[in-house]
N, C-alpha and C positions, 0 to 999 in steps of 0.2 A: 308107561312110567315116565316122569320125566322129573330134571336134574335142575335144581337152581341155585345159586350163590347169595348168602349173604353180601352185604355191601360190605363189609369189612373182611373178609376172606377173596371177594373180587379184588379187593386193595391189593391184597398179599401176592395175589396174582400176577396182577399186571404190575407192582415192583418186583415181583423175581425176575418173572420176564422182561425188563428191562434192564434189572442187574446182569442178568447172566448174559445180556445181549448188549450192555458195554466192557463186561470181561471179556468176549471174542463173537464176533461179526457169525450169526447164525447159531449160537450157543443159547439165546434165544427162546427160536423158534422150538430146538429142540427140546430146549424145557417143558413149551407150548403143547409138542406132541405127547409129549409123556405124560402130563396132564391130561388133555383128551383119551389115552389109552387107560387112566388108569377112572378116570368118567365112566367109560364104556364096559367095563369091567364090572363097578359098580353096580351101576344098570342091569348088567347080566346078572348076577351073585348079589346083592347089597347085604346079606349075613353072612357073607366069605370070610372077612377081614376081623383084625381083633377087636374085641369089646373090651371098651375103654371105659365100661360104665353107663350108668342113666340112659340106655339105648345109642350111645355113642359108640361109632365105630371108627376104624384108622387105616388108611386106603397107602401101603407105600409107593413111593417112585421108582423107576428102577436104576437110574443112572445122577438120580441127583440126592439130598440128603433131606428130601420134604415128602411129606404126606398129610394126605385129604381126611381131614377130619368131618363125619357127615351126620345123620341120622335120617329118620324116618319120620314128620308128623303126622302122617297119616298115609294109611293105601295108598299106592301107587307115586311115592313123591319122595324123593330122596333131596337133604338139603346140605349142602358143603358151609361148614360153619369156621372152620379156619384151611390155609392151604399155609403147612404149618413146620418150620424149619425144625430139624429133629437137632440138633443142637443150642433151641430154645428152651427156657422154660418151659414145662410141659404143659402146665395145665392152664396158659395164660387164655385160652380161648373161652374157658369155660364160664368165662366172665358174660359172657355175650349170649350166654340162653338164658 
């Protein structure tokens, strides 16, 4: 199976991980890991998490206030379509399928 980002949820990404890592030195990376754990999670389970509709599912973090919005296009292929602050508009992503 394997895992790939959008280039507009890659975005989301690497500005969280930058925010949280000019709010406090290593706040960061640990967003970074919680991200990877909640990947591998995924990976493991991909119909674990809520369904959000139209094959959309919703992966959360555990210590921060975002979550991986993903789906499946096909066997074997899990796709992260936004990495998605849960005190945003909710459904700003869905612009992007």
């Amino acid at each position: 199976m394997r895992l790939t980002y959008i280039e507009e949820a890659r975005a989301e990404l690497l500005d969280a991980v930058a925010y949280y890592e000019d709010c406090c030195e290593g706040l960061g990376h640990q967003f970074d890991e919680q991200v990877q754990s909640a990947e591998d999670a995924i990976l493991r389970h991909p119909e674990a998490w809520r369904d959000m509709g139209d094959g959309f599912r919703r992966k959360l973090l555990q210590r921060f206030p975002y979550g991986l919005v993903y789906y499946s296009p096909e066997i074997g292929w899990i796709e992260i379509v936004a990495v998605m602050h849960l005190h945003r508009q909710p459904g700003y992503w869905r612009e992007r399928t």
